[in-house]
PDB file of N, CA, C and O in Angstrom:
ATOM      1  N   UNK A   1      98.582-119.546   9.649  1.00  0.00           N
ATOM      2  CA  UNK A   1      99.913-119.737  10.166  1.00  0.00           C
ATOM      3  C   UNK A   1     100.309-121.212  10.128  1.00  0.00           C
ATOM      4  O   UNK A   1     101.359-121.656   9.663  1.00  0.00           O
ATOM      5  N   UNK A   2      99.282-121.927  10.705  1.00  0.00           N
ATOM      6  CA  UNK A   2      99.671-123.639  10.445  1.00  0.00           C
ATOM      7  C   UNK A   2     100.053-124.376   8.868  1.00  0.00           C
ATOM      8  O   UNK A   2     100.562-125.475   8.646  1.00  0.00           O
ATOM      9  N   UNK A   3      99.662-123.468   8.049  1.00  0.00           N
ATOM     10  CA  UNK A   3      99.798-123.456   6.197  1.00  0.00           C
ATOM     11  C   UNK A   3     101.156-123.422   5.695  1.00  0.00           C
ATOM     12  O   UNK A   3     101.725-124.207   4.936  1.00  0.00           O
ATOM     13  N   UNK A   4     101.690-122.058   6.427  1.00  0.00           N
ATOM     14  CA  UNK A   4     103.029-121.734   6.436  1.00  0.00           C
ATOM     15  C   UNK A   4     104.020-122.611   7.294  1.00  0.00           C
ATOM     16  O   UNK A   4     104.985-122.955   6.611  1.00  0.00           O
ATOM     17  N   UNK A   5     104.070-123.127   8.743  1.00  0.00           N
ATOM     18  CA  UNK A   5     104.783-124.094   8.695  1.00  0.00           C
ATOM     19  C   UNK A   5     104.804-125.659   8.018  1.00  0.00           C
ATOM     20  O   UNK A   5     105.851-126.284   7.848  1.00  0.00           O
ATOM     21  N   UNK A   6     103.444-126.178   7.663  1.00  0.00           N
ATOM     22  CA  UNK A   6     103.037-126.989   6.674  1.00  0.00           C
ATOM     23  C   UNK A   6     103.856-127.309   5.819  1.00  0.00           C
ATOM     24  O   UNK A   6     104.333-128.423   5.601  1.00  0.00           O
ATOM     25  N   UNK A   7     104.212-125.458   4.845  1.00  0.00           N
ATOM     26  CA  UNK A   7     104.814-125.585   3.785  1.00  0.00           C
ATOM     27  C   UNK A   7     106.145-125.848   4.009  1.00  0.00           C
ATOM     28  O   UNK A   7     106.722-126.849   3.584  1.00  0.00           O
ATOM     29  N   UNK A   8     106.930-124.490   5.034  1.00  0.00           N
ATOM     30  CA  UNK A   8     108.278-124.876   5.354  1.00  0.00           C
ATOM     31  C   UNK A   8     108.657-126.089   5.898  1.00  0.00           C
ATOM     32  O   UNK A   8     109.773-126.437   5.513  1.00  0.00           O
ATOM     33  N   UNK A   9     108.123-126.836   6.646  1.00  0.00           N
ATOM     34  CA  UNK A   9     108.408-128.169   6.809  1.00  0.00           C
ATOM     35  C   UNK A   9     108.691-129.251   5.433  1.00  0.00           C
ATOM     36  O   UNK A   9     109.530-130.099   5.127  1.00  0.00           O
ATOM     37  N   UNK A  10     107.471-128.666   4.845  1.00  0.00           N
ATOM     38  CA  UNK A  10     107.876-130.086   3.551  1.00  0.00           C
ATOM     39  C   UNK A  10     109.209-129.625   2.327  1.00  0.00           C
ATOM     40  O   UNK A  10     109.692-130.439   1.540  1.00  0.00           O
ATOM     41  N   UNK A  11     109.537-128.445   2.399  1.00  0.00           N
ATOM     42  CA  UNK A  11     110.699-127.403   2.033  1.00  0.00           C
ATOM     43  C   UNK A  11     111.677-128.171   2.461  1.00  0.00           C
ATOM     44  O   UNK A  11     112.545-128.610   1.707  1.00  0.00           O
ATOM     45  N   UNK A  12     111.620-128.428   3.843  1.00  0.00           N
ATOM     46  CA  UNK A  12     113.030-129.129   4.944  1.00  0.00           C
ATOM     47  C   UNK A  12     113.166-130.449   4.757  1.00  0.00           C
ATOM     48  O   UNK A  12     114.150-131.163   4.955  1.00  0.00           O
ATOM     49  N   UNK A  13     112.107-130.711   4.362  1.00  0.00           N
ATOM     50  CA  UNK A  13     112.160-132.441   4.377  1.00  0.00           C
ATOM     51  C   UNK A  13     112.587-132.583   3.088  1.00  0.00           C
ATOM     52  O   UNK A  13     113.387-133.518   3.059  1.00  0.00           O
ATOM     53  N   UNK A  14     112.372-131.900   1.566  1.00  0.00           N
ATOM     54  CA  UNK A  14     112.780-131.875   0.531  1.00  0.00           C
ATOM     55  C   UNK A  14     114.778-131.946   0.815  1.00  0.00           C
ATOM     56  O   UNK A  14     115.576-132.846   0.553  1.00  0.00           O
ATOM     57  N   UNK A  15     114.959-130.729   1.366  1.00  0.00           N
ATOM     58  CA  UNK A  15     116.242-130.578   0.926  1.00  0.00           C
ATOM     59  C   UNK A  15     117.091-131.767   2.349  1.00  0.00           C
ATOM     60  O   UNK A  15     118.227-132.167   2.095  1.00  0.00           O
ATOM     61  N   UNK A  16     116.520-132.146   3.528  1.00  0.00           N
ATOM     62  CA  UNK A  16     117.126-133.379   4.553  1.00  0.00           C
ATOM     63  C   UNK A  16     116.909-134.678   3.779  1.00  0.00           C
ATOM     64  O   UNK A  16     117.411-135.724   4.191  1.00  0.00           O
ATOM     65  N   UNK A  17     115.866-134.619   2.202  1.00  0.00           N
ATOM     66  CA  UNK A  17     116.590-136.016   1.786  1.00  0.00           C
ATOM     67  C   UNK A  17     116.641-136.179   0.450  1.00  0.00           C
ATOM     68  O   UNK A  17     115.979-136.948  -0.248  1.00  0.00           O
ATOM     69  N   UNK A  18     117.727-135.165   0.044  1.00  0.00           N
ATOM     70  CA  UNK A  18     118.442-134.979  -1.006  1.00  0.00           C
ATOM     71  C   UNK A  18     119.767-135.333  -0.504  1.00  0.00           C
ATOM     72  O   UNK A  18     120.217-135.033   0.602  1.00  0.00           O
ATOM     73  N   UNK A  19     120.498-136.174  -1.661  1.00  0.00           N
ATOM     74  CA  UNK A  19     121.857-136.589  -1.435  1.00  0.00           C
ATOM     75  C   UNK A  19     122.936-135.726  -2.869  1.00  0.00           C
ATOM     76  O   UNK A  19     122.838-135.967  -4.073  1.00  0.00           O
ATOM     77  N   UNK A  20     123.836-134.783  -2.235  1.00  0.00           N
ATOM     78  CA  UNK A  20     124.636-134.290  -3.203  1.00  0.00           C
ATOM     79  C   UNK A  20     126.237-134.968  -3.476  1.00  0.00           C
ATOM     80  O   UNK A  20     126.626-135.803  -2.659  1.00  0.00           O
ATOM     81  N   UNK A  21     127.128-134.592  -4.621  1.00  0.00           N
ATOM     82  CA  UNK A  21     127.899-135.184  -4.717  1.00  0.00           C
ATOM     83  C   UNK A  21     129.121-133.568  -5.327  1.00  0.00           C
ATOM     84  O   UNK A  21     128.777-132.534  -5.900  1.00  0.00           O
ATOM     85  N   UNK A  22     130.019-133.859  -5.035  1.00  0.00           N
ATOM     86  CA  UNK A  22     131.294-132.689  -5.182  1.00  0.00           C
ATOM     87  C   UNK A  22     132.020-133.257  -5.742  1.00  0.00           C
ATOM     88  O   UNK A  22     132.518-134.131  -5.032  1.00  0.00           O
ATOM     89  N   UNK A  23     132.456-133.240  -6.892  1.00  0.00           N
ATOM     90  CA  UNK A  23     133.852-133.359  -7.713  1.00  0.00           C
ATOM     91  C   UNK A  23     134.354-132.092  -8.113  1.00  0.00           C
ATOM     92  O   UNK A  23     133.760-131.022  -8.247  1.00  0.00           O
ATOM     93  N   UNK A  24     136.106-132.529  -8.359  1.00  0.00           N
ATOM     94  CA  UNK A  24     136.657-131.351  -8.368  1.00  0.00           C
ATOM     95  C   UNK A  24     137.327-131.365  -9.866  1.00  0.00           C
ATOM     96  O   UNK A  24     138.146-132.224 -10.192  1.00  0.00           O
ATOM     97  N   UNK A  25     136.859-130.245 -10.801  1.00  0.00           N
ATOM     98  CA  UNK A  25     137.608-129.777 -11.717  1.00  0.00           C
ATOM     99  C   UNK A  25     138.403-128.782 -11.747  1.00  0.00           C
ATOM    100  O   UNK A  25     138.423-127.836 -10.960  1.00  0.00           O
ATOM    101  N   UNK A  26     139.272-129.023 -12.916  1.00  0.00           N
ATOM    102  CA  UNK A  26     140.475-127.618 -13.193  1.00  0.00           C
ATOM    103  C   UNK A  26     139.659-127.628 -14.558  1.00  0.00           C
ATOM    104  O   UNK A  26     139.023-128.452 -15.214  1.00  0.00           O
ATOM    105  N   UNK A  27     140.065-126.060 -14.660  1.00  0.00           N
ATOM    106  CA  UNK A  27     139.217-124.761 -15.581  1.00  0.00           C
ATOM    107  C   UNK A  27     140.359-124.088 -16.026  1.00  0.00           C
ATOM    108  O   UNK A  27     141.171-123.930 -15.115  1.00  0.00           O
ATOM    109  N   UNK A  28     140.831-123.473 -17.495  1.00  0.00           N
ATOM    110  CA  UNK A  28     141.651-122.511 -17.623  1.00  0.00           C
ATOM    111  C   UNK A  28     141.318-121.508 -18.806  1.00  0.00           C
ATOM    112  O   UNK A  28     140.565-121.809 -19.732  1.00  0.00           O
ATOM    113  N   UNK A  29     141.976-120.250 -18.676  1.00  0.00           N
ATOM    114  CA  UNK A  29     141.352-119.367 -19.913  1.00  0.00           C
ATOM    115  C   UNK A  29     142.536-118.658 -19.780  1.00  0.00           C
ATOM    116  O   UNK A  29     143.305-118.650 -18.818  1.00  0.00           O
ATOM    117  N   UNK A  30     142.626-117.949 -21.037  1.00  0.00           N
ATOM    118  CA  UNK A  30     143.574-117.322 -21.570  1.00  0.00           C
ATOM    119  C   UNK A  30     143.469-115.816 -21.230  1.00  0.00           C
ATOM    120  O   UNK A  30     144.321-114.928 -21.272  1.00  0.00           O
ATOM    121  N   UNK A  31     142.148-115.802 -20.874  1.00  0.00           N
ATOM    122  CA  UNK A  31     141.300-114.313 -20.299  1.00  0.00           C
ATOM    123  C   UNK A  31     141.361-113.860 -19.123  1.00  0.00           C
ATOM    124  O   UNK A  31     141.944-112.777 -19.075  1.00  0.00           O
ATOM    125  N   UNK A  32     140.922-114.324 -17.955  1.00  0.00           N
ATOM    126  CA  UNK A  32     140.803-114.126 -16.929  1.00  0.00           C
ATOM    127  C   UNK A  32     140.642-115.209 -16.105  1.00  0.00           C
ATOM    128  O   UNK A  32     140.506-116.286 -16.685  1.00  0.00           O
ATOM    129  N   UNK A  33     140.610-115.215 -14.414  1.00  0.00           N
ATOM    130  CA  UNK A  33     139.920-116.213 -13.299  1.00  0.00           C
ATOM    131  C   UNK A  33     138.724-116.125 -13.640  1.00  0.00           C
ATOM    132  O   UNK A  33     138.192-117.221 -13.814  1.00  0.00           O
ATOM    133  N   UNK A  34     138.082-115.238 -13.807  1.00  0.00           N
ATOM    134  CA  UNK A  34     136.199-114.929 -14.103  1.00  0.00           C
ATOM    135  C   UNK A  34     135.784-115.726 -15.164  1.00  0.00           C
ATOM    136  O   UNK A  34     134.716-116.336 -15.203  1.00  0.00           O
ATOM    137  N   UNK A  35     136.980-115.708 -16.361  1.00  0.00           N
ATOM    138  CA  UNK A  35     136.931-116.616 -17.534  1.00  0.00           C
ATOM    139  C   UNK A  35     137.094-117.951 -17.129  1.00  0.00           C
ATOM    140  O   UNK A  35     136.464-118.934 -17.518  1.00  0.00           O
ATOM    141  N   UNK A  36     138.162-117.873 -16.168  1.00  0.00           N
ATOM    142  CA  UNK A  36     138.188-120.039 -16.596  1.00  0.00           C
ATOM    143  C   UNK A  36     136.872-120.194 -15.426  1.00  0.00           C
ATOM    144  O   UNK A  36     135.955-120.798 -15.983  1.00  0.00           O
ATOM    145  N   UNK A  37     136.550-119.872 -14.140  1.00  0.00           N
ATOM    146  CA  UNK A  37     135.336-120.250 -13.842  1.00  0.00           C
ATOM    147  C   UNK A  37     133.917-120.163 -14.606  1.00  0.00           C
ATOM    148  O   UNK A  37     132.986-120.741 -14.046  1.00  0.00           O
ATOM    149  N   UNK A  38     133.724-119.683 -15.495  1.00  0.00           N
ATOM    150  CA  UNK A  38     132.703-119.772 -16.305  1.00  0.00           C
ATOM    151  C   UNK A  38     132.932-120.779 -17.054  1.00  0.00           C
ATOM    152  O   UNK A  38     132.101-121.661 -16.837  1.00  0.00           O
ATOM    153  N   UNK A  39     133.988-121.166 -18.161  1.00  0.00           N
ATOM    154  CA  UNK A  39     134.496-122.227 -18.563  1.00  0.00           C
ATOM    155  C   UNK A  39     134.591-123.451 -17.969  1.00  0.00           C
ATOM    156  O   UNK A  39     134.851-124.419 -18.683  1.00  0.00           O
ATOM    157  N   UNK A  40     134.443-123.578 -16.888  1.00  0.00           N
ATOM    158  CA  UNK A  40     134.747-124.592 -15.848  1.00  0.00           C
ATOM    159  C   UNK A  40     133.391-125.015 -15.442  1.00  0.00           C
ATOM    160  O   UNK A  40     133.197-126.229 -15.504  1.00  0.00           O
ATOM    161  N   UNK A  41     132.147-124.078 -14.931  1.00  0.00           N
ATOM    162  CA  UNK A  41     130.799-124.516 -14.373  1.00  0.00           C
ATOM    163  C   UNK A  41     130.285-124.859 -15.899  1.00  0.00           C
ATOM    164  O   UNK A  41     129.976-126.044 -16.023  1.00  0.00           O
ATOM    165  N   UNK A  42     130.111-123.956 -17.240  1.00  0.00           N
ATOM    166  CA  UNK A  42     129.487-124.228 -18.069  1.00  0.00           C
ATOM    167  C   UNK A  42     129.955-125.949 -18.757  1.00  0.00           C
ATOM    168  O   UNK A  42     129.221-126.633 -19.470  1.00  0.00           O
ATOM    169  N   UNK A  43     130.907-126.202 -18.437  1.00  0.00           N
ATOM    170  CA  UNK A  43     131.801-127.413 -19.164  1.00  0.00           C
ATOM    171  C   UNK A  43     130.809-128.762 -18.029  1.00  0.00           C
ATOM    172  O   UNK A  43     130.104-129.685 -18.437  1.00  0.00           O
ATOM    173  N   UNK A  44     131.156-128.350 -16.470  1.00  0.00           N
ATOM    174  CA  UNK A  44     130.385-129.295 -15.676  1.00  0.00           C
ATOM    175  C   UNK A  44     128.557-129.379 -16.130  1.00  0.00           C
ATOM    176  O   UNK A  44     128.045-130.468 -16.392  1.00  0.00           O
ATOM    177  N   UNK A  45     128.011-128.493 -16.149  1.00  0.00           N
ATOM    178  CA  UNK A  45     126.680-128.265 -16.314  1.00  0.00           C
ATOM    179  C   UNK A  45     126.469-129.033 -18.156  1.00  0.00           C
ATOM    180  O   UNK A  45     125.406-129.007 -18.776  1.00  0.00           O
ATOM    181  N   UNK A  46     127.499-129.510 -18.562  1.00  0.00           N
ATOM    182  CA  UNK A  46     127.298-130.133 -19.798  1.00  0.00           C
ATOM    183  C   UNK A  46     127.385-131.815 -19.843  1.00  0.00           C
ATOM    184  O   UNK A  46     127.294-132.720 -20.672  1.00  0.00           O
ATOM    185  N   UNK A  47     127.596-131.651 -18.551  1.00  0.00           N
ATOM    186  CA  UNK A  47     128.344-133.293 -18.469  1.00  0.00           C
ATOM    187  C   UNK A  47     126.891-133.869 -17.139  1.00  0.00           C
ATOM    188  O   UNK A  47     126.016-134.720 -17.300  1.00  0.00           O
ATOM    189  N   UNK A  48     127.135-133.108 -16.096  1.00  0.00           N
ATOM    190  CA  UNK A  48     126.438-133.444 -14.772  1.00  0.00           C
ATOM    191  C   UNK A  48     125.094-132.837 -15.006  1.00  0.00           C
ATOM    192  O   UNK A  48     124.844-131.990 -15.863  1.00  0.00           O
ATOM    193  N   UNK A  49     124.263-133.353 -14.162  1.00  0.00           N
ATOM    194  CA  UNK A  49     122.956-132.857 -13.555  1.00  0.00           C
ATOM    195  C   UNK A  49     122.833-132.384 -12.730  1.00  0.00           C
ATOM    196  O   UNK A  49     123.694-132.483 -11.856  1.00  0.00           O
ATOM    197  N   UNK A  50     121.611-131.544 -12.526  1.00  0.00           N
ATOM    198  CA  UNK A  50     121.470-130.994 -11.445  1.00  0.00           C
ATOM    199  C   UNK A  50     122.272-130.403 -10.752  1.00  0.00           C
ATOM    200  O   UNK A  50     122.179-130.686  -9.558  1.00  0.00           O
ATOM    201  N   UNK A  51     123.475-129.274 -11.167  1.00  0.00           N
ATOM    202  CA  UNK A  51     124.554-128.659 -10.709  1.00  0.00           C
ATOM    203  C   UNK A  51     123.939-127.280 -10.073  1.00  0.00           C
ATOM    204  O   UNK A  51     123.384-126.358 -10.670  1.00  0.00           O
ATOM    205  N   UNK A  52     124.281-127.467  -8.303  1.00  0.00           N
ATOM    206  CA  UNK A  52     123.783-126.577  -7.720  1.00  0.00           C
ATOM    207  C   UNK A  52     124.674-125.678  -7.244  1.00  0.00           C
ATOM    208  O   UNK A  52     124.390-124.652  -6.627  1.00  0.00           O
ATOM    209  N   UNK A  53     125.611-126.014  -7.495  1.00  0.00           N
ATOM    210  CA  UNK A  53     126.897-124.984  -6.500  1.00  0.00           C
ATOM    211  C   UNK A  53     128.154-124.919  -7.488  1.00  0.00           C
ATOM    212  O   UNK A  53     128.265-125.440  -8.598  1.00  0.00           O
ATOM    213  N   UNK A  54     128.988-124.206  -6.845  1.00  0.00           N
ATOM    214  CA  UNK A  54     130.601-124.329  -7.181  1.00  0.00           C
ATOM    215  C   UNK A  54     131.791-123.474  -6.772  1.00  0.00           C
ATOM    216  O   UNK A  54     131.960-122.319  -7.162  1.00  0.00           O
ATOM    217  N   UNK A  55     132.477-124.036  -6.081  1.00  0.00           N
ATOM    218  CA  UNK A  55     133.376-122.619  -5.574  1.00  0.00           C
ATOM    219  C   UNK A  55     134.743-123.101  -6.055  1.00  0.00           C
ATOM    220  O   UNK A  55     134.921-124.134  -6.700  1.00  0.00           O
ATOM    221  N   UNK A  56     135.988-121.967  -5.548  1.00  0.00           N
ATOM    222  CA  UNK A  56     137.243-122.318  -6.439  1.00  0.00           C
ATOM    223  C   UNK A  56     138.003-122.447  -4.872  1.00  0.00           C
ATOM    224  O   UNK A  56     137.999-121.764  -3.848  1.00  0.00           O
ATOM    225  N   UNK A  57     138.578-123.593  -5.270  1.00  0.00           N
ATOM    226  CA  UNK A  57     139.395-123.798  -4.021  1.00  0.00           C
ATOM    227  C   UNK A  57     140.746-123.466  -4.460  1.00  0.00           C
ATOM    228  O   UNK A  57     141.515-123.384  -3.502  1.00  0.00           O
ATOM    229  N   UNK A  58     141.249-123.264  -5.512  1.00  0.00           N
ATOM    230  CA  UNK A  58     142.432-122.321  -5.751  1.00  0.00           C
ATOM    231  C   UNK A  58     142.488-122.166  -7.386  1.00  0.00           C
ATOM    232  O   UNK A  58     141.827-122.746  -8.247  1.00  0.00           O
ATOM    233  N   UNK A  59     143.850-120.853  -7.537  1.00  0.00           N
ATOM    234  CA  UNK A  59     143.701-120.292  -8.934  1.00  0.00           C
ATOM    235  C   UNK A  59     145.203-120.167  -8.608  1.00  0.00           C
ATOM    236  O   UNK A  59     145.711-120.098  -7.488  1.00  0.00           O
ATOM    237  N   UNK A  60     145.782-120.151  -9.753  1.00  0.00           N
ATOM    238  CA  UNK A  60     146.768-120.488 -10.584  1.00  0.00           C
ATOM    239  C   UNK A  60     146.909-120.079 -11.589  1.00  0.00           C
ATOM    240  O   UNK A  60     146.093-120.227 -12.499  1.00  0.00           O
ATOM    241  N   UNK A  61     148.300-119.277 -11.704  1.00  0.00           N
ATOM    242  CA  UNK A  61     148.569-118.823 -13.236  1.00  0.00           C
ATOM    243  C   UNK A  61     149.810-119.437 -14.132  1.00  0.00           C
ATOM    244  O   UNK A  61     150.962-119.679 -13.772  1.00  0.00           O
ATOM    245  N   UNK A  62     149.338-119.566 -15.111  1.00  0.00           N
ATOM    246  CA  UNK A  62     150.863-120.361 -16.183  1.00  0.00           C
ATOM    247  C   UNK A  62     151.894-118.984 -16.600  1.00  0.00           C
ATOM    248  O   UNK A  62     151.609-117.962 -17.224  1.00  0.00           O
ATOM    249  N   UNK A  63     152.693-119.257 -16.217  1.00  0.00           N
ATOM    250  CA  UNK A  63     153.705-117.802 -16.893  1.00  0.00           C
ATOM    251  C   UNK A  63     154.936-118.850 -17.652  1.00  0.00           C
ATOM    252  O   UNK A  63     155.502-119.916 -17.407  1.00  0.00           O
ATOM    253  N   UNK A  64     154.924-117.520 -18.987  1.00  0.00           N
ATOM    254  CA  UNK A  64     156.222-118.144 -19.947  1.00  0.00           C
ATOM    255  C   UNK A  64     156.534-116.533 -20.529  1.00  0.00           C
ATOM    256  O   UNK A  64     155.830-115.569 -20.830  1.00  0.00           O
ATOM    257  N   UNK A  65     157.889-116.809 -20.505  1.00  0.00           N
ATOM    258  CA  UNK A  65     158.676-115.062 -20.604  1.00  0.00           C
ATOM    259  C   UNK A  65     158.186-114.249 -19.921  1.00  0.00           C
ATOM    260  O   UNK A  65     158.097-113.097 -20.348  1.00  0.00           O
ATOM    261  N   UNK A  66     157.685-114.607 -18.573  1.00  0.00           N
ATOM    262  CA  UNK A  66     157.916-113.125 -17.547  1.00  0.00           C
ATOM    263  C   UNK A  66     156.226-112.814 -17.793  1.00  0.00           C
ATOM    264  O   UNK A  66     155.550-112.336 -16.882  1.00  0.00           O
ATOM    265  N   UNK A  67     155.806-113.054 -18.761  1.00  0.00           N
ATOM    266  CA  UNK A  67     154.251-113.035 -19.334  1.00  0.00           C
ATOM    267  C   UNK A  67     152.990-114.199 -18.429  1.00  0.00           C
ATOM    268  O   UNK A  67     153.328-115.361 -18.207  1.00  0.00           O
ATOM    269  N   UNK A  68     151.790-113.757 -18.055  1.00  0.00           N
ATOM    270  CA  UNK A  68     150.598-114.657 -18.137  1.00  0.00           C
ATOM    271  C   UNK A  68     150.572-115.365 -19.202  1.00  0.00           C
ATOM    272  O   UNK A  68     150.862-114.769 -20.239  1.00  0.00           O
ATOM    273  N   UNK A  69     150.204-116.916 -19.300  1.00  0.00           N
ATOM    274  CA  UNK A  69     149.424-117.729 -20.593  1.00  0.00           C
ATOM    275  C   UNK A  69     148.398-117.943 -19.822  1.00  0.00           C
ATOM    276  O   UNK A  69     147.596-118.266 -20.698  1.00  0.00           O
ATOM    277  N   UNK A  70     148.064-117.981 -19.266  1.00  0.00           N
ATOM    278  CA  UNK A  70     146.855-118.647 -18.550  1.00  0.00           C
ATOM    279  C   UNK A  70     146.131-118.801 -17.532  1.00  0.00           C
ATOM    280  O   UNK A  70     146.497-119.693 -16.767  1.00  0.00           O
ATOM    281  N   UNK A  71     145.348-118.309 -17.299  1.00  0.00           N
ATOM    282  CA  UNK A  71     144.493-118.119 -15.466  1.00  0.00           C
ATOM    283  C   UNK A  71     143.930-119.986 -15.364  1.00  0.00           C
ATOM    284  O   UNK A  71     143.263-120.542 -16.236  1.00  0.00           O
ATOM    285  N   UNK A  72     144.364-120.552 -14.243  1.00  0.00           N
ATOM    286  CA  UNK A  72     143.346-121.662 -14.099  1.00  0.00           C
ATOM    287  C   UNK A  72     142.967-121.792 -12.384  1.00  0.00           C
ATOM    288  O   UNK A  72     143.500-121.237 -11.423  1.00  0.00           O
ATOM    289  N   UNK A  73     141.800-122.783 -12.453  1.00  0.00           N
ATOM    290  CA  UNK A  73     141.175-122.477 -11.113  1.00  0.00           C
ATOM    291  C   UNK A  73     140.984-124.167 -11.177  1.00  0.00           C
ATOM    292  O   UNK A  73     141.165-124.991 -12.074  1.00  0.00           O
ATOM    293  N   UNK A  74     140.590-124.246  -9.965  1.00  0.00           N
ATOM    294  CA  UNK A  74     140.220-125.687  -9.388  1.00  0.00           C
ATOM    295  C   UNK A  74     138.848-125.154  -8.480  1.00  0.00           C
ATOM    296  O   UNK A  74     138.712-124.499  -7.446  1.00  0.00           O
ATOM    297  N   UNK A  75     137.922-125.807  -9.454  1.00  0.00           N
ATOM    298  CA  UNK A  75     136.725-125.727  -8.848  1.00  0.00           C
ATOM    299  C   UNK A  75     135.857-127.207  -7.894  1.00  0.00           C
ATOM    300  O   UNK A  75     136.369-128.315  -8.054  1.00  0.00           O
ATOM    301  N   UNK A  76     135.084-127.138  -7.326  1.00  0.00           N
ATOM    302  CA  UNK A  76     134.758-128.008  -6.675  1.00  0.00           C
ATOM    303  C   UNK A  76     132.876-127.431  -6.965  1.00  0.00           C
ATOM    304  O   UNK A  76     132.220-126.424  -6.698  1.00  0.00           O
ATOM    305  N   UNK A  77     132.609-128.839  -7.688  1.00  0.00           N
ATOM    306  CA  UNK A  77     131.481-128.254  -7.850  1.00  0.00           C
ATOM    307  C   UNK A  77     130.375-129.763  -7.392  1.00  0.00           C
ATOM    308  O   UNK A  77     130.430-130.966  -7.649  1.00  0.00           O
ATOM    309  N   UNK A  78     129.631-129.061  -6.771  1.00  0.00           N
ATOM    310  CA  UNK A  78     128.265-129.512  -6.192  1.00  0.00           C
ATOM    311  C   UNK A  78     126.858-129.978  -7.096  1.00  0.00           C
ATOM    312  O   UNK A  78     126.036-129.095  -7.340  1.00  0.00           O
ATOM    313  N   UNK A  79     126.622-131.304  -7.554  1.00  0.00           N
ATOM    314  CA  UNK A  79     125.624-131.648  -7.466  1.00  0.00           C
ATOM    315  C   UNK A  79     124.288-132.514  -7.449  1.00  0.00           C
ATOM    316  O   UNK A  79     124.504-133.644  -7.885  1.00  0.00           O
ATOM    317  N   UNK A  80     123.304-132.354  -7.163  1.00  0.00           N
ATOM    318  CA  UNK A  80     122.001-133.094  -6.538  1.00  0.00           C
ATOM    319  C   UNK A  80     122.197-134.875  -7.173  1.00  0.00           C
ATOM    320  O   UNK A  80     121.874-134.841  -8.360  1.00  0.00           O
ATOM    321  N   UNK A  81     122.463-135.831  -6.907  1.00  0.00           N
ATOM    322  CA  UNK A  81     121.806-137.257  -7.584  1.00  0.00           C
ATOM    323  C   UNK A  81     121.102-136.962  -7.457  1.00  0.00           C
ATOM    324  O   UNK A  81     120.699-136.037  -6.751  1.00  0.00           O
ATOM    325  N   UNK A  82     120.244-138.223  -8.662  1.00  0.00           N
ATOM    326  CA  UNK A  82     118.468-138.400  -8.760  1.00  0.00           C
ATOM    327  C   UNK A  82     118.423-139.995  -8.142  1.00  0.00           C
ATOM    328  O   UNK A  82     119.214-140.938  -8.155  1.00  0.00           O
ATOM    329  N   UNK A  83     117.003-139.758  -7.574  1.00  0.00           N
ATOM    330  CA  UNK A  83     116.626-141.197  -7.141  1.00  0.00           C
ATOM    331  C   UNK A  83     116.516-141.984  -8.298  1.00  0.00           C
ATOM    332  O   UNK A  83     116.223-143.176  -8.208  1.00  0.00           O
TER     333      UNK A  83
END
């Protein structure tokens, strides 16, 4: 039992001194919201490191003639610096 808090402790201490960072991108697809967020994390995960998160803090559509052109989202995505 002393092994197991051992471990979870050094688990806690891992992630209490990690420092993360959030920037916010816009994402758009011609397809869907499901589309431009995939478009949007895969585009960050090409640029950033260590990308642990990402959520959409809003979505947005382009309309021209009464028609969709475009789903876009504003993502805010999360992640880890390195020492």
């Amino acid at each position: 039992m002393k092994d197991k808090k051992k471990k979870q402790k050094g688990a806690e201490a891992a992630t209490e001194n990690s420092v993360a960072r959030v920037t916010e991108i816009i994402a758009s697809s011609a397809v869907s919201f499901e589309d431009a967020v995939a478009v949007g994390v895969a585009r960050a995960c090409k640029t950033l490191q260590n990308v642990t998160a990402a959520w959409v803090q809003d979505q947005t559509v382009e309309i021209s003639d009464g028609k969709i052109q475009s789903y876009r989202v504003n993502l805010k995505v999360t992640f880890i610096l390195k020492d």
